[in-house]
Steps between C-alpha positions, in 0.01 A plus 500: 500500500470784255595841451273815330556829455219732596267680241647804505606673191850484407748584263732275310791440683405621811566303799188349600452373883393099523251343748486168595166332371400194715145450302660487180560142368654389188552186306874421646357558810189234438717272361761493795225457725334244300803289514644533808366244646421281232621097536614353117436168488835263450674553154400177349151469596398527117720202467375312744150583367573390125673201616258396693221593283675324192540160730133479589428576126751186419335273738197543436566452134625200561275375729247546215682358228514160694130503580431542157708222424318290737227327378127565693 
């Protein structure tokens, strides 16, 4: 929700009567509705991701280190 004041001229300081806008939209607004229903995945997902990541890397190294060091 927003508010605006209408077009008329007015004088500083005057008291200036408010509508409510319901077409008006701005970026708080987009953002609360962006993430209001919005699932995060679990905190260590990156963590789990690296680690695993870094494992396959390992095994795979080794696993090509000892074909190398197999003879054809």
């Amino acid at each position: 929700m927003a508010y605006d004041h209408e077009d008329a001229p007015f004088r500083d300081g005057e008291t200036v009567p408010l509508e409510i806008r319901t077409d008006h939209s701005t970026t708080v607004y987009k953002l609360q509705e962006a993430f209001k229903n919005v699932t995060f995945p679990d905190a260590d997902v990156c963590i789990t991701a690296i680690s695993s990541a870094l494992a396959s890397e390992s095994s795979t190294a080794q696993a090509l280190a000892e074909s190398e060091g197999q003879p054809d």
